[in-house]
C-alpha positions in Angstrom: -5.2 -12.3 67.6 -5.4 -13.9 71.0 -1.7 -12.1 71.8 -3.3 -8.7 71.7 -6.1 -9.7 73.9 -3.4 -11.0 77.0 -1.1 -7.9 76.1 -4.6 -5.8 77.1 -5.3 -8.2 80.2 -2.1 -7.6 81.7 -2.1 -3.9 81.0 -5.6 -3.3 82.7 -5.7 -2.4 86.4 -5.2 -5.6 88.3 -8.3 -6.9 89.3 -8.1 -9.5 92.0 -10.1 -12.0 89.7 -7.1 -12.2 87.4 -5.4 -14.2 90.1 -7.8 -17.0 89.2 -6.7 -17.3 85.4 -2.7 -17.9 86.3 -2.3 -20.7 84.2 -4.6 -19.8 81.3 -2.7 -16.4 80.7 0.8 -18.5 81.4 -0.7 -21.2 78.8 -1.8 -18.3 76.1 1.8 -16.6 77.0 3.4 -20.0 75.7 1.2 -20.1 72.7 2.1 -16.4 71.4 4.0 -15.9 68.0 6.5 -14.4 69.6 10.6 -15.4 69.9 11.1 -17.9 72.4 12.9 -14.8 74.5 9.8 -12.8 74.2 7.8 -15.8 75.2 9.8 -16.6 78.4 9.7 -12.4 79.1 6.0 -12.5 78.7 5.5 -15.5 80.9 8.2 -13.7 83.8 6.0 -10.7 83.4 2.6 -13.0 84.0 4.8 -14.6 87.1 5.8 -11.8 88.8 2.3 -9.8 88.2 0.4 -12.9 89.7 3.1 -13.5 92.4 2.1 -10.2 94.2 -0.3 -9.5 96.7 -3.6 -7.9 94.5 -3.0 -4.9 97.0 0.9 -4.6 96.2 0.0 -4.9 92.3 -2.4 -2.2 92.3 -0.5 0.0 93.8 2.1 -0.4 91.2 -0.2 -0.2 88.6 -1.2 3.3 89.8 2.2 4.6 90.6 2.9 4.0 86.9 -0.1 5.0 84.9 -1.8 7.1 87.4 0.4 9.8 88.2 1.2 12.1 86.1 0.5 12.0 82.0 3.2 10.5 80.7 2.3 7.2 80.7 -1.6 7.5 80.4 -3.3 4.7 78.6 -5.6 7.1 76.9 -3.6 7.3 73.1 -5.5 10.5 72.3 -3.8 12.3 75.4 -0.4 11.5 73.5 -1.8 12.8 70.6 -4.0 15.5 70.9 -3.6 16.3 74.5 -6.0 19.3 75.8 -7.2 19.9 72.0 -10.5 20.3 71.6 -10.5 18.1 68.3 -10.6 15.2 71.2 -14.7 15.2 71.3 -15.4 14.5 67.5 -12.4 11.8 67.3 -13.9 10.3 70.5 -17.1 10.2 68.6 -15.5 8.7 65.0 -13.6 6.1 67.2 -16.8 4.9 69.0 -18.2 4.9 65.4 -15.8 2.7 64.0 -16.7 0.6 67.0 -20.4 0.6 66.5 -19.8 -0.2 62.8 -18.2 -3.6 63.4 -20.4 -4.5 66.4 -18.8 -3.3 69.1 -20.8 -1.4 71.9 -19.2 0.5 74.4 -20.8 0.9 78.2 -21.7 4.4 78.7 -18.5 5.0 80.8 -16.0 3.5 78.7 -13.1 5.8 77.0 -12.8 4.1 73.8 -9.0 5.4 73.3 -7.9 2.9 76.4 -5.2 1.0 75.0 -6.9 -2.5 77.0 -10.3 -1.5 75.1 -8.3 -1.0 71.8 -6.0 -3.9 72.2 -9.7 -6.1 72.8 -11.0 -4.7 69.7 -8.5 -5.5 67.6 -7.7 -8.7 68.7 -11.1 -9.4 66.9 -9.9 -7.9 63.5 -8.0 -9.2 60.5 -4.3 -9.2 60.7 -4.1 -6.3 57.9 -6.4 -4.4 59.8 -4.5 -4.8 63.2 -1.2 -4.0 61.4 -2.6 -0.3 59.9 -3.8 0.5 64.0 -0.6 -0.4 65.4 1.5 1.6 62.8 -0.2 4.5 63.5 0.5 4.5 66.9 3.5 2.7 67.0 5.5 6.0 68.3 3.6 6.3 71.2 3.8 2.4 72.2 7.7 3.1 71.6 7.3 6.2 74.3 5.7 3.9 76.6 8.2 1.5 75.9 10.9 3.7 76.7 9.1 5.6 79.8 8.2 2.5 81.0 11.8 1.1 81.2 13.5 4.8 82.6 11.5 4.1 85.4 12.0 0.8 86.1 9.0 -1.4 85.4 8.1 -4.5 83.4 5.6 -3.4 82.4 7.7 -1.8 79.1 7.8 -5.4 78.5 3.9 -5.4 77.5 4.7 -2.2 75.2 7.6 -3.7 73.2 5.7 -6.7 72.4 2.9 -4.5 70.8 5.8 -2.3 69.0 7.5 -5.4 67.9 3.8 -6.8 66.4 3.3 -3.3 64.8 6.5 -3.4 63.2 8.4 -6.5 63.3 11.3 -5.3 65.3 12.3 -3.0 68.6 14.7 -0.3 68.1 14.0 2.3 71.4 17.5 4.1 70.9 15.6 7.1 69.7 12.9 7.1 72.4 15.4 5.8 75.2 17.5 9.6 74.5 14.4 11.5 74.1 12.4 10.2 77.6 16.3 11.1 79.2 16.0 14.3 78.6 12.3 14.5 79.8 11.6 16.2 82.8 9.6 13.6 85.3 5.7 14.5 85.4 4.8 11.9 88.1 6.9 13.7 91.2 5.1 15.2 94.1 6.7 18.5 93.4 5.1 17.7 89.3 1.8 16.7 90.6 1.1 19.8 92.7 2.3 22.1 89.8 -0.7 20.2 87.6 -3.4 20.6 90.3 -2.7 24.3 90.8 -2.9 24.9 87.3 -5.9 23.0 86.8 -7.6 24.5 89.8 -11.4 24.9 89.2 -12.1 28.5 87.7 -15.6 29.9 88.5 -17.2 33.0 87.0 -16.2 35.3 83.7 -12.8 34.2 83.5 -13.6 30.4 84.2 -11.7 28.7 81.0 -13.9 28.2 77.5 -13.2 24.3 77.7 -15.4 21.7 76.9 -15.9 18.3 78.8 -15.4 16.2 75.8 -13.0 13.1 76.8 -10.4 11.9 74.5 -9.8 11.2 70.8 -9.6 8.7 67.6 -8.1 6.3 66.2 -7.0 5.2 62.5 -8.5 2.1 60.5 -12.3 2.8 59.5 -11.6 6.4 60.5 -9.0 9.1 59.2 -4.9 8.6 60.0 -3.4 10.0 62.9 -0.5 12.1 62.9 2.9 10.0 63.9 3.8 12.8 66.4 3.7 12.5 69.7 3.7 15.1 72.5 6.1 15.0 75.2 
């Protein structure tokens, strides 16, 4: 599905060679099966992204998913946060990769929603349709982050809830992220790094460094909760 594809373009870290493809995302954008209103949104998203300076839109892009954890684009950290179930679901996820011909480079998490959305704009629709369901709470999160602070890019994740499930209804999500205390303040971001500080010796914490998680389709269901 070439929609899932530009939905993963525009949600990767704006590189400044996307500036060279205006009119080929603008063009796929028009082509979508999508309402005409989610069409012209898509296309306003694609126009202001593209009418920034590369700089400017980076920066944006980090202030939003690069700060803090509540709006990472690694799906396992909504899921299984610090768990240390993340290694083996990283590995079953890169299996179900491998299995339909798709090979990772060695630094590549395979629970980035971009990488995700890239696979599976490669699968059948039935296929696509089980993924998306199973995380269609924590595209709805995003959603609903997304839009408390201001950016367009909840935009990108109501298109993918509305593929998963034929319809956007955030009221739930839009009262739970209202209550939510801000993770991406400078006052939240210290509090994380001094309680992340590197530990050395006997008391150093019994973590592993296994990255993130797994996926469903091909692999076993993930749970439909998502942590805050």
């Amino acid at each position: 599905m070439k929609l899932l594809k530009l939905v993963g373009v525009l949600l990767e870290y704006p590189d400044p060679e996307l500036w060279s493809h205006r009119e080929e995302l603008l063009d796929a954008a028009d082509e979508a099966t999508l309402s005409p209103e989610r069409r012209a949104q898509l296309a306003e998203f694609i126009r202001d992204l593209l009418g920034r300076d590369p700089l400017e839109a980076q920066e944006r892009w980090l202030m939003l998913f690069d700060r803090g954890r509540a709006m990472s684009l690694l799906l396992f950290e909504h899921i299984h946060g610090e768990s240390r179930d993340r290694g083996q679901a990283m590995v079953d996820l890169i299996e179900t990769y491998r299995a339909n011909g798709l090979e990772l480079a060695s630094r590549e998490l395979p629970d980035y929603l971009p990488l995700v959305l890239e696979y599976l704009s490669l699968r059948p629709a039935e296929e696509i349709g089980d993924w998306l369901r199973h995380v269609v709470h924590i595209l709805e999160l995003l959603a609903a982050r997304a839009a408390d602070r201001g950016s367009s890019y909840a935009q990108l994740f109501e298109v993918l809830v509305e593929i998963a499930q034929g319809r956007v209804d955030l009221t739930q999500m839009r009262r739970r992220v209202a209550s939510e205390a801000r993770d991406d303040t400078p006052e939240a971001i210290d509090e994380v790094w001094e309680e992340e500080a590197v530990r050395f010796g006997p008391e150093a914490p019994a973590t592993d460094c296994a990255p993130p998680l797994r996926l469903p389709a091909g692999t076993t269901s993930l749970e439909s909760k998502v942590s805050p």
